[in-house]
C-alpha positions as CSV (number, residue, x, y, z in Angstrom):
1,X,-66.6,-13.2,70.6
2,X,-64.8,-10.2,69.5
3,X,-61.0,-12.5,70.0
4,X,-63.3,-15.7,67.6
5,X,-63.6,-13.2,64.7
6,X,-60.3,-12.0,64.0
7,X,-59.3,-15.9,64.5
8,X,-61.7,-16.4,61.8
9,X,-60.5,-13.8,59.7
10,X,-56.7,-14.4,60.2
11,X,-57.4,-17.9,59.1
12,X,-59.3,-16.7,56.0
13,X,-55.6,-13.9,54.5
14,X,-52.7,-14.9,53.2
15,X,-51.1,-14.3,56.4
16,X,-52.0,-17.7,57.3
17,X,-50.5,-19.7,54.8
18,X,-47.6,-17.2,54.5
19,X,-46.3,-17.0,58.2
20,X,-45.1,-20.5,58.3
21,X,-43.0,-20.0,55.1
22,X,-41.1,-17.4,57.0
23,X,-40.3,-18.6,59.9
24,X,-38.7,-21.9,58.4
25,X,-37.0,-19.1,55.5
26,X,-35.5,-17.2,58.7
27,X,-32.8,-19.7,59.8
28,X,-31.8,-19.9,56.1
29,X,-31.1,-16.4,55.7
30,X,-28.8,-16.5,59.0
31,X,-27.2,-19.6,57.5
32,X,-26.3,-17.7,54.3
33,X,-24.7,-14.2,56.1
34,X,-22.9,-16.6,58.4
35,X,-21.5,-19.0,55.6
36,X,-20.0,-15.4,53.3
37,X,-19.0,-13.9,56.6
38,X,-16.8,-16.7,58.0
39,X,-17.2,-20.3,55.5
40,X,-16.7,-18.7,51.8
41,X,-12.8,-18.2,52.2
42,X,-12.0,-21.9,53.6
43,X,-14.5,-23.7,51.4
44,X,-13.0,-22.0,48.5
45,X,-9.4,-23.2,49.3
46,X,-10.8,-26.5,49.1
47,X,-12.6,-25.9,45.8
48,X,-9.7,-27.0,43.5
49,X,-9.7,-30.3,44.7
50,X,-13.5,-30.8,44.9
51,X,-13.6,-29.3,41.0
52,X,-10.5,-28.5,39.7
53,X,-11.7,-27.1,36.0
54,X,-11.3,-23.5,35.4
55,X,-13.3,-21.2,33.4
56,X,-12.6,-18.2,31.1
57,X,-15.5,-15.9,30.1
58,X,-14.9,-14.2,26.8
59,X,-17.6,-11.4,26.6
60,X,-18.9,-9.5,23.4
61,X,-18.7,-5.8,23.3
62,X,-21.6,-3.8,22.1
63,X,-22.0,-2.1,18.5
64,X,-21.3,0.9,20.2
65,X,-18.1,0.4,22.1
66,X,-16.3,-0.6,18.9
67,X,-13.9,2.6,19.3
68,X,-12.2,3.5,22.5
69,X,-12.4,7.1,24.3
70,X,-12.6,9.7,21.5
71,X,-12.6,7.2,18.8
72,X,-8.7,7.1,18.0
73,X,-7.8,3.7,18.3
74,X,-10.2,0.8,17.0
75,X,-10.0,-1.5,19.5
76,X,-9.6,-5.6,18.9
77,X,-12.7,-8.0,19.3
78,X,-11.9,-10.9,20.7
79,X,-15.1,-12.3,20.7
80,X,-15.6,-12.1,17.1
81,X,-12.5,-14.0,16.3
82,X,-13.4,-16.9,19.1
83,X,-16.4,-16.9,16.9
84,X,-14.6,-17.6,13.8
85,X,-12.2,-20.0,15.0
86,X,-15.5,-21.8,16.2
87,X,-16.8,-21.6,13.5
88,X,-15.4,-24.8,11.8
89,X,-15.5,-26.9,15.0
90,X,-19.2,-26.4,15.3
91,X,-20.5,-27.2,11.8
92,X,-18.5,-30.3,12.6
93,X,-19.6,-31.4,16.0
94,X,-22.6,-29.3,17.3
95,X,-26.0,-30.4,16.8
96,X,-27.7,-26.8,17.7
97,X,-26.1,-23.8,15.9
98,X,-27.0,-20.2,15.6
99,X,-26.1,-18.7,12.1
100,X,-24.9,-15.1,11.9
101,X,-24.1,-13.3,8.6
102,X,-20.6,-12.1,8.6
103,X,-19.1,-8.8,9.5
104,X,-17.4,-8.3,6.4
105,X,-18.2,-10.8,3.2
106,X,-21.3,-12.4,2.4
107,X,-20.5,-15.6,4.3
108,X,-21.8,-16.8,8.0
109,X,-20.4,-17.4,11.1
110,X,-21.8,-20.6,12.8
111,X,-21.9,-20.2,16.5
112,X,-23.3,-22.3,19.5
113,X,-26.7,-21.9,20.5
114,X,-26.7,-21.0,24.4
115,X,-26.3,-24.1,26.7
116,X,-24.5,-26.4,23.9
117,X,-21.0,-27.3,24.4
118,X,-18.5,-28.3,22.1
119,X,-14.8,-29.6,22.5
120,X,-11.6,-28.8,21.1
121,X,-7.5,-30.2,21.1
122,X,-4.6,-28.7,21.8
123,X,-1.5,-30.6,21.4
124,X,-2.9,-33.6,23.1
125,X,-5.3,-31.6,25.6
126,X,-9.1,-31.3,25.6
127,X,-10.4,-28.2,26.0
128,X,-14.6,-27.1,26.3
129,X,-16.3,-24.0,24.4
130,X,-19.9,-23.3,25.6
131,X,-22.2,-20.4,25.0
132,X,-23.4,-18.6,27.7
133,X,-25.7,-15.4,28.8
134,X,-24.2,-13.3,31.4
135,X,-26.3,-12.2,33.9
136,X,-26.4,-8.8,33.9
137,X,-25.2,-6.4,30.5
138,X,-22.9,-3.4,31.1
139,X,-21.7,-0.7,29.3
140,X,-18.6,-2.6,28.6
141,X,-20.6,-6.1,27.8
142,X,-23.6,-7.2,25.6
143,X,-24.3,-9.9,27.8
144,X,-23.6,-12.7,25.6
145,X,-20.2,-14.7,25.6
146,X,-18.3,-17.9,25.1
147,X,-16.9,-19.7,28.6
148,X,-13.6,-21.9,28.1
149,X,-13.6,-24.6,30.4
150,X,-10.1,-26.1,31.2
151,X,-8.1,-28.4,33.6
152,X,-6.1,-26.2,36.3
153,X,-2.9,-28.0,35.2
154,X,-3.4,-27.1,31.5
155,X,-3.5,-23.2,33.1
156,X,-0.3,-22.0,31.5
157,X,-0.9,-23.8,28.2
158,X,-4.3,-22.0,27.7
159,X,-3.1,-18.6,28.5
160,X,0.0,-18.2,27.1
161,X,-0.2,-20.9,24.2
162,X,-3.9,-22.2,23.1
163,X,-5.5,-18.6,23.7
164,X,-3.4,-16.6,21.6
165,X,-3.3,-19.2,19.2
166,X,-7.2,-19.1,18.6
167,X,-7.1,-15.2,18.3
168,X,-4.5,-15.1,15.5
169,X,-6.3,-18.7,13.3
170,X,-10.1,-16.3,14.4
171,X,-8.1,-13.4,12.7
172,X,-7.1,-15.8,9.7
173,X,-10.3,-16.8,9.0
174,X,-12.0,-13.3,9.6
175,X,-9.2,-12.3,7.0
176,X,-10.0,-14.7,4.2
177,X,-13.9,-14.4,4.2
178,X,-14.1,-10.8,4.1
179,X,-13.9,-9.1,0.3
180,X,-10.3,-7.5,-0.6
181,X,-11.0,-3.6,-0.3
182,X,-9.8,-0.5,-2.3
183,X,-8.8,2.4,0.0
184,X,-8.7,5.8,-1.3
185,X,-8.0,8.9,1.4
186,X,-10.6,11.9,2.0
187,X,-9.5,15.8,0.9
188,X,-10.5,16.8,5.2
189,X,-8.7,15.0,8.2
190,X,-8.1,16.1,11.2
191,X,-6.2,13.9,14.0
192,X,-9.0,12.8,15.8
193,X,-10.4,11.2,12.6
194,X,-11.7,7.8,12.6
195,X,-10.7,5.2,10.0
196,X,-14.0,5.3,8.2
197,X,-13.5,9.4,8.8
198,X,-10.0,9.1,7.2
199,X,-10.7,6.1,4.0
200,X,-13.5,5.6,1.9
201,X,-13.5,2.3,-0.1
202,X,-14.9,0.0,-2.4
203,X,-15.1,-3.7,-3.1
204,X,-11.6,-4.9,-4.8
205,X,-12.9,-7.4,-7.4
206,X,-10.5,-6.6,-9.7
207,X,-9.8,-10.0,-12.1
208,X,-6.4,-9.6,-12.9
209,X,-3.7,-12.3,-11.6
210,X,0.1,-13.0,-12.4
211,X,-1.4,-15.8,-15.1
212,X,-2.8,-13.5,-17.2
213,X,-0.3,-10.6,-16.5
214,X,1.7,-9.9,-20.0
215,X,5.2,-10.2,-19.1
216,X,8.4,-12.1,-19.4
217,X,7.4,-15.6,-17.6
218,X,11.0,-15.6,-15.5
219,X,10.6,-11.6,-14.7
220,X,7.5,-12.7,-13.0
221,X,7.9,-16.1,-11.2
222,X,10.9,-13.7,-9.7
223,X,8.1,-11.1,-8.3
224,X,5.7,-14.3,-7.1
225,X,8.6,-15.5,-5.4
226,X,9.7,-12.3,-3.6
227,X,6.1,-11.4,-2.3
228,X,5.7,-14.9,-0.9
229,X,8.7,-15.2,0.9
230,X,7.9,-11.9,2.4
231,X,4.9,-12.9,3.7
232,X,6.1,-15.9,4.9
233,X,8.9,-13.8,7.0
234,X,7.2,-12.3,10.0
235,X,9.9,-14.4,12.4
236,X,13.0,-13.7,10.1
237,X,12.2,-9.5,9.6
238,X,11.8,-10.0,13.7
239,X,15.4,-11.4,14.2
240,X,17.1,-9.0,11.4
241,X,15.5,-6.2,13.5
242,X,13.8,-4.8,10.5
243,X,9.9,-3.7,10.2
244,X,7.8,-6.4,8.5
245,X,7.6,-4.4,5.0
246,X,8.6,-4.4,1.6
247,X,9.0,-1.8,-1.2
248,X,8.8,-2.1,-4.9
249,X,9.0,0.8,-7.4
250,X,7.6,0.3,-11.1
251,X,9.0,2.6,-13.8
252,X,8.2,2.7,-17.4
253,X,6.3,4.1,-20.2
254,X,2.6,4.7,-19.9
255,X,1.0,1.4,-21.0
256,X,3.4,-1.1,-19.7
257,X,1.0,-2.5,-17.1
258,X,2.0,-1.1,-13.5
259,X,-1.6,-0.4,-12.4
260,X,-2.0,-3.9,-13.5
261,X,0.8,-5.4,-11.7
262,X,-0.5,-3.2,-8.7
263,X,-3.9,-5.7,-8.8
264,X,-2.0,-8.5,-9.8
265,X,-0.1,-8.2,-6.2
266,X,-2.8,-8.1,-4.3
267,X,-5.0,-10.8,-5.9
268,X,-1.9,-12.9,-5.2
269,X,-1.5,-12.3,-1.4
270,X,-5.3,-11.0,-0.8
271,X,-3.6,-7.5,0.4
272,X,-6.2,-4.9,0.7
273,X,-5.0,-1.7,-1.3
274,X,-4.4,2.3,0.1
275,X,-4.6,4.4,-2.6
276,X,-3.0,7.8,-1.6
277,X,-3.5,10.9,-3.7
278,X,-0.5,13.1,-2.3
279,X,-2.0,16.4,-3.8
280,X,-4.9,16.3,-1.5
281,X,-2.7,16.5,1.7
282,X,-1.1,19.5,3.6
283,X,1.2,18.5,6.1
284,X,3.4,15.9,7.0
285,X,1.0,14.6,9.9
286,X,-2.0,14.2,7.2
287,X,0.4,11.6,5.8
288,X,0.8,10.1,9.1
289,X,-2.5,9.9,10.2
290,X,-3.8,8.0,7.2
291,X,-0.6,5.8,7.4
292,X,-2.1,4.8,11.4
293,X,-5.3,4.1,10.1
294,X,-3.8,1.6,7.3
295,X,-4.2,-2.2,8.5
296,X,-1.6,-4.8,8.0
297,X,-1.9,-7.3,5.1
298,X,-2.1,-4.4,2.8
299,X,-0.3,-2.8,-0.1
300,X,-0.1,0.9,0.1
301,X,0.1,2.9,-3.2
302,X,1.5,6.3,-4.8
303,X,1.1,6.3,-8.4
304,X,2.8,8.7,-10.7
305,X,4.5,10.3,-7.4
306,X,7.5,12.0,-9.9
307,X,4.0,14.2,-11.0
308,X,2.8,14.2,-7.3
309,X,5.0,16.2,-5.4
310,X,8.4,18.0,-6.7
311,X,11.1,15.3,-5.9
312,X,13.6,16.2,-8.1
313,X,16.1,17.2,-5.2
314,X,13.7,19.9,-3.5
315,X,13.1,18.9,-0.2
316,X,10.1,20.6,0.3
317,X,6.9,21.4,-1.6
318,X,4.9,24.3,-0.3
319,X,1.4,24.9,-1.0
320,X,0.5,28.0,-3.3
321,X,1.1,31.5,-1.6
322,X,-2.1,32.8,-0.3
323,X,-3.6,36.3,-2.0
324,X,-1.8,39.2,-0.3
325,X,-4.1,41.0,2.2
326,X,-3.6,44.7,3.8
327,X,-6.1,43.4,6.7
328,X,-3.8,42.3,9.6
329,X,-6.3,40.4,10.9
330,X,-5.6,38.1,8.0
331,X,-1.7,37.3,10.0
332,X,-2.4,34.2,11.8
333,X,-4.2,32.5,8.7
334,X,-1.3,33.5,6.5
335,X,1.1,32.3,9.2
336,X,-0.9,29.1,9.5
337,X,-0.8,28.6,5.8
338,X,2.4,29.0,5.5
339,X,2.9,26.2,7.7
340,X,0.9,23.5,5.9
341,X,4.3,22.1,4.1
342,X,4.4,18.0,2.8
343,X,8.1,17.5,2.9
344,X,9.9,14.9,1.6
345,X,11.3,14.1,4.9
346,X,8.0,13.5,5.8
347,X,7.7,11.3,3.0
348,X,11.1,9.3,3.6
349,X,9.9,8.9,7.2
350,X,6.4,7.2,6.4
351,X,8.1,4.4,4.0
352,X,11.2,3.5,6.6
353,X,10.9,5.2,9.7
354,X,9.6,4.9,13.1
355,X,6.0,4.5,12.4
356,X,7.2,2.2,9.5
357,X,6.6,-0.6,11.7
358,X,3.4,0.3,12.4
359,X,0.4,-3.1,12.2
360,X,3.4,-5.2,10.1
361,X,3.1,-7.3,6.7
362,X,2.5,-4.6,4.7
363,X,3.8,-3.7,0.7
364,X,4.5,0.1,-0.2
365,X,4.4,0.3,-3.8
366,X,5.8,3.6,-6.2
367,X,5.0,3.8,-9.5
368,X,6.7,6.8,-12.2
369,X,7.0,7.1,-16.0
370,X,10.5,8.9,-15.1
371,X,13.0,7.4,-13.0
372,X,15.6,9.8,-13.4
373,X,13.0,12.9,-12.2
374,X,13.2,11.3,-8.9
375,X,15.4,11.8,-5.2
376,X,17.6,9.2,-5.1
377,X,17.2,9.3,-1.4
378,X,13.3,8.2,-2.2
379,X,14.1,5.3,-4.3
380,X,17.4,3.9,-2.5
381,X,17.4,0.3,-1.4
382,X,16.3,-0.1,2.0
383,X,13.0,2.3,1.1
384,X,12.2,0.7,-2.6
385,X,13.2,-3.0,-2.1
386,X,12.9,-3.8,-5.6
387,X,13.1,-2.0,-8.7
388,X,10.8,-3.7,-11.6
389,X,10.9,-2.1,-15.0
390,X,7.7,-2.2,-17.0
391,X,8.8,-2.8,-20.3
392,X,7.5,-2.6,-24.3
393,X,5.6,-5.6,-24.9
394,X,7.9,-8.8,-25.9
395,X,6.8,-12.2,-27.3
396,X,6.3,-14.0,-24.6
397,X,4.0,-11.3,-23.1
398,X,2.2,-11.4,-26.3
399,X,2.1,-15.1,-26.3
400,X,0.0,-14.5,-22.8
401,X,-2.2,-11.5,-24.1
402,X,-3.4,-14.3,-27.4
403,X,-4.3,-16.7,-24.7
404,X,-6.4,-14.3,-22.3
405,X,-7.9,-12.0,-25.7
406,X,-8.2,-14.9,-28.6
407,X,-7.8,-18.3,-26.5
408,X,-4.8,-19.8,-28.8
409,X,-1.5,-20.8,-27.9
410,X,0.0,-21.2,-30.9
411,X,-0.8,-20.0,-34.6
412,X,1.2,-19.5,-38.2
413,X,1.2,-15.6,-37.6
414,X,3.0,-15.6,-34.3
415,X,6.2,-15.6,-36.2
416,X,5.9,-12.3,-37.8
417,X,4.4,-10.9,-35.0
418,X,7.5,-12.2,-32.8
419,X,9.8,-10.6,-35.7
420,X,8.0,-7.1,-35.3
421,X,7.8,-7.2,-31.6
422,X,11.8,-7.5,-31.9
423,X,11.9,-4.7,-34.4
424,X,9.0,-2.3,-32.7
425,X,8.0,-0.7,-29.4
426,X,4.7,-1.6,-28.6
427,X,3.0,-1.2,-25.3
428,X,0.9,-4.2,-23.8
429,X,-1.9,-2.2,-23.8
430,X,-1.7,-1.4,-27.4
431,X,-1.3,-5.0,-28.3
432,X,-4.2,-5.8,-26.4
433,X,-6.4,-3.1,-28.4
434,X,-5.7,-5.1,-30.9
435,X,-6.5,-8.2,-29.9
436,X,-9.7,-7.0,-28.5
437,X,-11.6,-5.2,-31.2
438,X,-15.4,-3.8,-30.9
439,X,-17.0,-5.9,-33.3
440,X,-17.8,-9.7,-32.6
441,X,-17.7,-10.8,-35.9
442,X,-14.0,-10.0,-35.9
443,X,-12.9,-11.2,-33.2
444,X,-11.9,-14.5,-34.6
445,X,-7.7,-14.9,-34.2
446,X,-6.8,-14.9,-37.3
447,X,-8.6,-11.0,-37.8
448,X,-7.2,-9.9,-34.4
449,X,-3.5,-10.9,-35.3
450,X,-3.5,-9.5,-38.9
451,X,-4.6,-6.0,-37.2
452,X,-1.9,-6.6,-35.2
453,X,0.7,-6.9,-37.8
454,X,-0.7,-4.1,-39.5
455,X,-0.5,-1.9,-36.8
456,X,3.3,-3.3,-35.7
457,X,3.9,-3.0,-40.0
458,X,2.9,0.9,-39.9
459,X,5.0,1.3,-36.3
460,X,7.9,-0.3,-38.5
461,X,7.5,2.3,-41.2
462,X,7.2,5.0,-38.8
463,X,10.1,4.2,-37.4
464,X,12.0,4.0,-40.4
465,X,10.7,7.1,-42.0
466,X,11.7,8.8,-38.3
467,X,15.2,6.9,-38.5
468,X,15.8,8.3,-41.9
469,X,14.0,12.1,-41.1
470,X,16.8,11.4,-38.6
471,X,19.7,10.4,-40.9
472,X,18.5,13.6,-43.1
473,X,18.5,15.9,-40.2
474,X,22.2,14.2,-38.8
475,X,23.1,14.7,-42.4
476,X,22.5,18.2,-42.7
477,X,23.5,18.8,-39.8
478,X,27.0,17.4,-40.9
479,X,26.7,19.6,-44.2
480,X,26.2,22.6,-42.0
481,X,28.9,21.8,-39.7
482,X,31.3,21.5,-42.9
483,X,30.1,24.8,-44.2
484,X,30.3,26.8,-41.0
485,X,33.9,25.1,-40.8
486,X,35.2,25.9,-44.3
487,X,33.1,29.5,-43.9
488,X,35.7,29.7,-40.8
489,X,38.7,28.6,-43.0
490,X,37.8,30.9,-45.6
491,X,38.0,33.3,-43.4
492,X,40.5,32.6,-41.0
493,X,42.8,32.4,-44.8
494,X,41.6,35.5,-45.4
495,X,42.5,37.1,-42.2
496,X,45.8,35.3,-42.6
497,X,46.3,36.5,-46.1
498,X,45.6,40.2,-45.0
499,X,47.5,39.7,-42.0
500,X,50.3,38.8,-44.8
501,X,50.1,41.9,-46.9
502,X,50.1,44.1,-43.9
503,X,53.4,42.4,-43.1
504,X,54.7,43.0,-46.5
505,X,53.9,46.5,-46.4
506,X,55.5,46.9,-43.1
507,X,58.7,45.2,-44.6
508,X,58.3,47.6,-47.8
509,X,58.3,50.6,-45.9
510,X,60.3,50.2,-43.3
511,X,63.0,49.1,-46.3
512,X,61.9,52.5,-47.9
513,X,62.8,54.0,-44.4
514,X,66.0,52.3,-44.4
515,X,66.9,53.6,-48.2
516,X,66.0,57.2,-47.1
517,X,67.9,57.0,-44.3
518,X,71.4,56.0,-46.1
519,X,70.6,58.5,-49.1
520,X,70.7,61.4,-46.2
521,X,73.5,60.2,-44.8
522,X,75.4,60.1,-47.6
523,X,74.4,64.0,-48.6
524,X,75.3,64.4,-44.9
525,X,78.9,63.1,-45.6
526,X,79.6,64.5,-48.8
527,X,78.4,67.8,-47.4
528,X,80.6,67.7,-44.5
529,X,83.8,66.5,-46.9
530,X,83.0,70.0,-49.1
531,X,82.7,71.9,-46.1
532,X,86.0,70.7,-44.6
């Protein structure tokens, strides 16, 4: 009776329905430790023939491993830039997409939803992209990437050919969606700085281009034409042995436009811009540290360096002395202090020497009011490339100033104006002023070009009054000349005349002498004929 009731009850749990299940499971588990410990190596020999595609995972790296150990190196993402090179493919051939605003820009990255697959060529081959989840996120992954599926005999095209290839046309297109940027260094850095610890920046939006730059039309297809076959010259600076950079120094007077220029560059190439203030750095190393957090495609800047550093042979500026201190505790800061020297060896070495080469394709533009206050070690070719001079405002830069300020290409007053321009000094920036006055209802072009001629008419007069102050002065000058020269005549006759009369007294007395002498010796004589 007792053995019917547990029957009954065994019948009744989950045992009884679940015992069955595990003793056909059993085998299966035996079948699985037996196939890894002694099938899995043969079967996959034999895989390549029973599917001969390969895969390659490319996984995303979380937010928070975009910097390597101790943050000093920003590592690359190659799964953002497989996204942007998909990004065209799959708004053309995907039917589910996934939207993503950009990194950088206000654009978005189209990417494939997970389980759609879309196909690419490469020189005649086929190539797969899917999306897929990994199974398990690490540390190192987010758990979300994009599997290449290939042909095993297309192996050494995808990895040494097609792969790089999408990494450098992902890095294009990351490149030309995201906004130019205007870099300017921070006052503190220390070596383990960070880029974004090292640069602040801003959004370059700055609308100046070489059409409506005011300057000589053949001076400045000559610059376009130099910056674009220097970005087109990564292979050739690679052969010559010679770091992917270029330098051009602008000199001229305040108002000529090199700022402008500056913008004018990097509109044209879409060149980020470094903006470094030398007087806010200490050592040589500062300088290098901010030149290893510069990227390429970029157009590093020192304006006004004659008035940033003393580089008028000195090879060394040193920071002020520090107050004088009986506490000799106070040693080591004073030694350290005295240490903090920016050199311009240190300065010579960031523009051509080992670290020159440093990311590639990248400008290194001086500007200076005074040329001739500058090392000519600094500005030798090989370091400055390219010497542009900024000059006074011509007629042909005027012509483009009327066309950006007053819309008008041609007009009765432009010959007057040209006739000034040839006879006056006038900076760009002043002839804009003019063109660009604060009241609307004169802004009409015959208004703006009288002020203009006005203002060259007055220069004109200036000029001449100063040209004849000048005469006056040169005159006078020459009158003074001619009086201190005759004063020195006068006098020098004078001396001579004196000189003269001395002489003639000489010769009187020493005649005087002579007549003396003959009268004694002729009382002599007759006294000794008496005496005999």
């Amino acid at each position: 009776m007792m053995g019917g009731v547990l029957l009954d009850h065994f019948r009744s749990s989950a045992w009884f329905y679940l015992t069955p299940v595990l003793a056909a499971c059993a085998p299966i588990g035996v079948l699985r430790t037996y196939f890894n410990q002694h099938l899995r190596r043969p079967v996959r020999r034999l895989l390549p023939f029973l599917d001969p595609f390969v895969t390659i995972d490319i996984a995303a790296k979380p937010e928070d491993y975009s910097y390597s150990y101790q943050g000093k190196v920003k590592s690359s993402d190659a799964y953002a830039e497989v996204l942007a090179y998909l990004s065209a493919v799959c708004s053309r051939e995907a039917r589910e997409l996934r939207a993503e605003g950009a990194v950088e820009g206000h654009g978005f990255v189209l990417s494939l939803r997970e389980g759609q697959e879309v196909a690419d060529e490469f020189k005649g081959v086929t190539m797969w992209w899917s999306a897929v989840a990994e199974e398990k996120a690490t540390w190192r992954a987010s758990g979300r990437c994009c599997r290449l599926t290939f042909h095993e005999r297309h192996r050494r095209l995808v990895v040494d050919e097609y792969l790089p290839y999408v990494r450098r046309a992902g890095q294009e297109v990351t490149f030309g969606n995201r906004p130019r940027r205007l870099y300017s260094n921070k006052k503190e850095l220390n070596y383990h700085s960070r880029r974004d610890e090292v640069w602040s920046y801003i959004d370059f939006d700055h609308p100046t281009t070489f059409d409506t730059l005011a300057m000589d039309p053949a001076k400045k297809q000559m610059i376009m034409d130099d910056l674009e076959d220097f970005a087109n010259s990564k292979d050739y600076y690679r052969q010559i042995g010679k770091a992917w950079k270029r330098g051009y120094l602008l000199h001229g007077p305040p108002g000529t436009g090199k700022s402008t220029m500056i913008a004018a560059m990097a509109n044209h190439l879409n060149y980020d811009i470094y903006d470094i203030e030398l007087t806010t750095l200490e050592t040589n190393s500062d300088l290098r540290k901010l030149f290893i957090e510069t990227t390429g495609k970029s157009i590093i800047v020192i304006e006004d360096i004659d008035c940033s550093l003393d580089l008028t042979g000195s090879r060394a500026t040193k920071l002020p002395p520090p107050p004088a201190h009986d506490d000799a505790a106070d040693g080591n800061d004073k030694s350290r202090k005295r240490r903090n020297i920016l050199t311009l060896s240190g300065l010579l070495n960031f523009i051509d020497g080992l670290w020159s080469a440093h990311s590639g394709e990248r400008i290194i533009v001086f500007t200076t009011n005074h040329l001739d206050k500058l090392d000519p070690a600094l500005i030798r070719r090989g370091r400055m490339d390219m010497h542009i001079e900024m000059s006074y405002c011509g007629f042909e830069a005027f012509r483009t100033l009327a066309g950006n300020y007053l819309g008008v290409d041609a007009h009765p007053l432009f010959g007057a104006v040209g006739e000034l321009l040839r006879a006056v000094e006038m900076t760009p920036a002043d002839v804009a002023e003019c063109l660009m006055p604060s009241k609307r209802s004169a802004r009409d072009a015959d208004a703006c070009l009288a002020r203009l001629i006005d203002q060259l008419k007055e220069k004109a007069a200036e000029k001449d009054k100063e040209s004849k102050a000048a005469e006056e002065g040169d005159e006078r000058d020459a009158a003074k000349e001619d009086d201190k020269t005759e004063t020195e005549k006068v006098a020098s006759m004078s001396k001579k005349e004196k000189s003269e009369e001395k002489k003639q007294s000489c010769r009187v007395m020493t005649n005087g002498a002579r007549s003396g002498a003959s009268a004694v010796m002729s009382v002599s004589s007759s006294t000794d004929h008496y005496l005999s």
